[in-house]
N, C-alpha and C positions, 0 to 999 in steps of 0.2 A: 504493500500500500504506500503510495505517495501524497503524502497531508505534513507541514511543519509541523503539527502536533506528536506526530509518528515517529518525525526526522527527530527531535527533542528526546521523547525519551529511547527513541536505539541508540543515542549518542551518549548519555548520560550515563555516568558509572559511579561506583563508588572509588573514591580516590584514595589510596592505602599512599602514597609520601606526596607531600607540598612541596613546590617551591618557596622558600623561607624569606626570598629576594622579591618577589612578587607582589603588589599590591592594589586592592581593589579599589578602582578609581571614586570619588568622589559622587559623581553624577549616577555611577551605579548604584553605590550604598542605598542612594534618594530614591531610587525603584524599588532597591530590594524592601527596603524599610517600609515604603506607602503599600507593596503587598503583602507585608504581616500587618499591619493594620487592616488592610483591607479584607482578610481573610472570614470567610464566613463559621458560624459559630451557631449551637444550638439556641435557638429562642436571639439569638444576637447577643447571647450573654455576654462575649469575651471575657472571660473569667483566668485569663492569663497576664505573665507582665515578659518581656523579651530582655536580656540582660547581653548587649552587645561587647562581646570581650576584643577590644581592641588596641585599646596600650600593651606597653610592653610589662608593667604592675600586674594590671590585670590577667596576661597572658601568665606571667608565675605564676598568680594565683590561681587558676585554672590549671597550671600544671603539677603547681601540688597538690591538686583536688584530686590526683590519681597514686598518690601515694599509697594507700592502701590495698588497691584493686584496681582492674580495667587498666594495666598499666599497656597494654596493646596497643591507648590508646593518646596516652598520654604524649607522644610525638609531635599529635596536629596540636595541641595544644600553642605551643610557639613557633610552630611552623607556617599553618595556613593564616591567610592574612587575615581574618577576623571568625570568632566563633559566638553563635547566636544561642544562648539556653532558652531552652523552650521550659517557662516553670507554669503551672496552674495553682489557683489559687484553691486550699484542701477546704475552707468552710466559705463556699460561696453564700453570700446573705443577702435579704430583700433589699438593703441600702445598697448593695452592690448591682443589684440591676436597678434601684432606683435611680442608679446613675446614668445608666444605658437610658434610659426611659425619658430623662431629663434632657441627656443627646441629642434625641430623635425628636421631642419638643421643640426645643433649638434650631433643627436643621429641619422643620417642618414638616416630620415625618408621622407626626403623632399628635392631633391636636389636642394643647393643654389641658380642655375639660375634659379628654380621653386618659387622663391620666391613671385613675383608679383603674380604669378597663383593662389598660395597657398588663398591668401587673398579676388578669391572667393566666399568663403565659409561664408566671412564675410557675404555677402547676408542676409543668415538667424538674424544675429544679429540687420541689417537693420530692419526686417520687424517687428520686435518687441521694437524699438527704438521710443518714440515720438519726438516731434518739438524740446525738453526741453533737449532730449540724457540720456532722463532715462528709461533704461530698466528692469526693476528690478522684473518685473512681470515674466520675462523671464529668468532673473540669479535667481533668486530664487527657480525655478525649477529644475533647475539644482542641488541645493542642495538637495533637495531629493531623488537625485539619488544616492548622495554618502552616505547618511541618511540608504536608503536600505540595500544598500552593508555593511556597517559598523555593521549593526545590525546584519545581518545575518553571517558575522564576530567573532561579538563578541559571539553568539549564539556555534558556533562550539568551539571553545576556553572555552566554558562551563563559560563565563562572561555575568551576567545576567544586563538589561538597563531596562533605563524610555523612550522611546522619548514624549519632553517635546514641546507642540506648545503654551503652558502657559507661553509664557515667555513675559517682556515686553522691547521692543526690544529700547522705548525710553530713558527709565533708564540704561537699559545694556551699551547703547553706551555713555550715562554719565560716567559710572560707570568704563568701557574698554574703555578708548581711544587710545590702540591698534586696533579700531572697525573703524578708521577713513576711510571713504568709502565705507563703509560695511554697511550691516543691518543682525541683528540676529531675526530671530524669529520662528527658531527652535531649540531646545538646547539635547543633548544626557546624561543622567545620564548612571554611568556605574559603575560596581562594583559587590559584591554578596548580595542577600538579607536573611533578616533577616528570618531564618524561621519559628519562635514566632508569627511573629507581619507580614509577608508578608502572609494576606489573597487571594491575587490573586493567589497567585502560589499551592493553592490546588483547585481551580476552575474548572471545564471540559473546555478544548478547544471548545469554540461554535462560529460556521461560517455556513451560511449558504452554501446549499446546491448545490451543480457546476451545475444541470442542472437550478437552479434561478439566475445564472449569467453568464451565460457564453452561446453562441450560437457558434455553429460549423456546418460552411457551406461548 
């Protein structure tokens, strides 16, 4: 099949070494950054916060967050030019999409006297809520959604990732106390890779075949 969308992900690999010398331009960051924002989310919760690791502070700090484990992974850490944590927020609460809500007022998406109605939708955040008000199994997913889009982002912009679920999300929030409320335990390497030393990136694309997953009724 020939469609960009195709070209995009047969091209895209997961990148196992960075160029360390390499750096992602300015005007790209501005896209990649407006599509994690932009990324859609259940009920439009966004119930996540994106914690851009791009000094070189921060980049230690990220590489000692593998000090204990996932040291496989720990490389891109100061290698690839910028790494994005993906954290969700563990007790999402009605003020937190009160916020959402108050947004969509703002940008005219929600008129004001709609306001009570608007909340809802909160519903869904109920049924995924225990006794305790931690729903995190539920924000969490939602992070993956922006996880997709970002990648497939950074894929057209011809900027090659890692997504990293090797992270250890209890050190990290040691380590980021920017993390307070959050939990990470997906992380996005990002940058170009090495072409020497990146053996994935001459591999064949192997997925299995659409009629062993897929049924269409």
């Amino acid at each position: 099949m020939s469609h960009p969308i195709i070209a995009d992900l047969k091209k895209r690999h997961t990148v196992k070494h960075y160029d360390a010398s390499k750096r992602i331009p300015a005007e790209d960051l501005a896209v990649i950054y407006d599509a994690l924002r932009l990324s859609p989310s259940s009920i439009n919760s966004q119930p996540w916060k994106f914690i851009v690791v791009e000094s070189d502070a921060a980049k230690q700090r990220l590489h000692d967050s593998f000090a204990n484990k996932f040291q496989f992974n720990q490389k891109h850490a100061k290698a690839a030019s910028h790494t994005i944590l993906f954290a969700h927020k563990t007790h999402y609460a009605r003020a937190d999409y009160g916020k959402v809500i108050d947004t969509d007022i703002q940008t005219g998406r929600t008129p004001s006297e709609n306001k009570e109605q608007a909340f809802g939708a909160f519903a869904f955040v109920d049924m995924n809520t225990d006794d305790k008000g931690n729903n995190a199994a539920w924000t969490k997913a939602q992070t993956y959604l922006a996880l997709g889009n970002t990648m497939h982002a950074l894929t057209r912009l011809n900027i090659d990732s890692t997504p990293m679920e090797g992270v250890d999300h209890e050190l990290i929030s040691e380590l980021f106390p920017e993390l307070e409320g959050y939990q990470c335990d997906v992380a996005l390497a990002m940058g170009y890779n090495d072409a020497e030393q990146d053996y994935n990136a001459a591999l064949p694309k192997s997925r299995l075949a659409l009629e062993n997953i897929m049924t269409v009724l």
